[in-house]
C-alpha positions as CSV (number, residue, x, y, z in Angstrom):
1,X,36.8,-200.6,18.1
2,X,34.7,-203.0,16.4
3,X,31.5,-204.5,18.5
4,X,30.1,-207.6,17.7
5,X,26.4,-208.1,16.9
6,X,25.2,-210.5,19.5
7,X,22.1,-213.0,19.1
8,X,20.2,-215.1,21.1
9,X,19.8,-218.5,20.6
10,X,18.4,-221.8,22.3
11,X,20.0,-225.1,22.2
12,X,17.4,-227.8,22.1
13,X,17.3,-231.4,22.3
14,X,16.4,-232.7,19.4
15,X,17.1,-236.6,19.3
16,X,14.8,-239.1,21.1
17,X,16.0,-239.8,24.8
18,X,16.4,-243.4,23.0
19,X,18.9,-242.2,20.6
20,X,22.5,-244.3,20.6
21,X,23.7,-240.6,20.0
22,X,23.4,-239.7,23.5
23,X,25.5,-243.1,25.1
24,X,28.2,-240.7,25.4
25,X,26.5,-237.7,26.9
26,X,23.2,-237.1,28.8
27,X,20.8,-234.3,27.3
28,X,21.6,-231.5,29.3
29,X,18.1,-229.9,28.3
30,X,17.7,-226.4,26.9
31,X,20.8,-224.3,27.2
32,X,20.4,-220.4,26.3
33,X,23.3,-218.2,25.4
34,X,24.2,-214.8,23.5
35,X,26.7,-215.6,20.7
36,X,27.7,-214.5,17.3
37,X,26.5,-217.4,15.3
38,X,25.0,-220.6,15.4
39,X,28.3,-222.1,15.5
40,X,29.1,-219.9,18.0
41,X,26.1,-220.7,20.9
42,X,27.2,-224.4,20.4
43,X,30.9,-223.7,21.2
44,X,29.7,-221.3,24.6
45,X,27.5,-224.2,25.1
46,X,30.2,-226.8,25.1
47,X,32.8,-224.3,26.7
48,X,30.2,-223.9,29.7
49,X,30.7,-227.8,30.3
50,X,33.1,-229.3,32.8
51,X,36.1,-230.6,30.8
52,X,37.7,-233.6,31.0
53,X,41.1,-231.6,32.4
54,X,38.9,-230.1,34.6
55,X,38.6,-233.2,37.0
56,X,40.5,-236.0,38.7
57,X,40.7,-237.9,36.0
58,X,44.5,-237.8,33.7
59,X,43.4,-238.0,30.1
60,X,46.9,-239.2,28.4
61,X,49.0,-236.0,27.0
62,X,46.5,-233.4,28.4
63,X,43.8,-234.4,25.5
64,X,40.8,-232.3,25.9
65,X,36.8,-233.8,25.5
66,X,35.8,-230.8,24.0
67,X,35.6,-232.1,20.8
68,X,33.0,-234.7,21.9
69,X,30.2,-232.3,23.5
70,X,26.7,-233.4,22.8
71,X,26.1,-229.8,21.6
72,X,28.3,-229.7,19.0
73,X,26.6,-232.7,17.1
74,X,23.6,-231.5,15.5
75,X,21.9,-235.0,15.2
76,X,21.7,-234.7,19.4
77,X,21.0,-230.2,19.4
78,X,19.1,-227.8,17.0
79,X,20.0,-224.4,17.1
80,X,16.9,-221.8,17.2
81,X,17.3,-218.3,17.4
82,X,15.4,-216.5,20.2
83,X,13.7,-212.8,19.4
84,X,11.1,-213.4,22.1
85,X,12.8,-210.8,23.8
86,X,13.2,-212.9,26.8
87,X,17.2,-211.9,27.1
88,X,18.8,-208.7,26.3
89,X,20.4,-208.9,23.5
90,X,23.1,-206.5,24.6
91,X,26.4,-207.8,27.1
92,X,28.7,-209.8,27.0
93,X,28.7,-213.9,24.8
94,X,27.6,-216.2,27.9
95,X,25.5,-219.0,28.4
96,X,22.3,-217.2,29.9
97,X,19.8,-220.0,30.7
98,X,19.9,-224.0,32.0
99,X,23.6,-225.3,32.1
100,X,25.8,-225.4,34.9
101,X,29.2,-226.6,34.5
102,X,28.2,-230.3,34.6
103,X,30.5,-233.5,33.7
104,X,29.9,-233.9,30.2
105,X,31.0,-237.9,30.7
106,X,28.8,-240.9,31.0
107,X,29.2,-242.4,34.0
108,X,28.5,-246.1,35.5
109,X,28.4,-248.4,32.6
């Protein structure tokens, strides 16, 4: 069975805190997972985030916020790989380091 080669990598915030970028979403701060890719720490990062099916709320025909995580948009989040050793490399992809599934969605406009 083929075994994937596993990286770490750091999610930073990399817009001002004044950015109109983040209206949407609050910085989250650093987020630290082992994944694949680059493109593949931001999706763990956005798939560790509480979903918009995940609450109360009843998005019309079961539409996902997914899509709109602040870590997918790389105006809002760099991507840096981590070799400081600081994380095994070896296990399983996770988010390792500073997110807890947390409502993605700006609240009290």
């Amino acid at each position: 069975m083929h075994r994937d080669t596993l990286k770490i990598y750091r999610l930073v915030p990399d817009a001002a805190e004044t950015d109109p970028n983040w209206d949407l979403a609050e910085p989250a701060g650093e987020v630290v997972v082992r994944a694949r890719s680059e493109a593949d720490a931001r999706i763990l990062a956005t798939e560790a985030e509480v979903d918009f099916l995940d609450t109360q709320a009843k998005p019309g025909d079961g539409v996902s916020t997914s899509f709109a995580s602040a870590f997918r948009d790389q105006r809002l989040y760099r991507v840096v790989e981590d070799d400081s050793g600081s994380f095994p490399v070896e296990g399983p992809r996770q988010v390792l380091s500073g997110l807890s599934r947390r409502d993605p969605i700006k609240h009290g406009y």
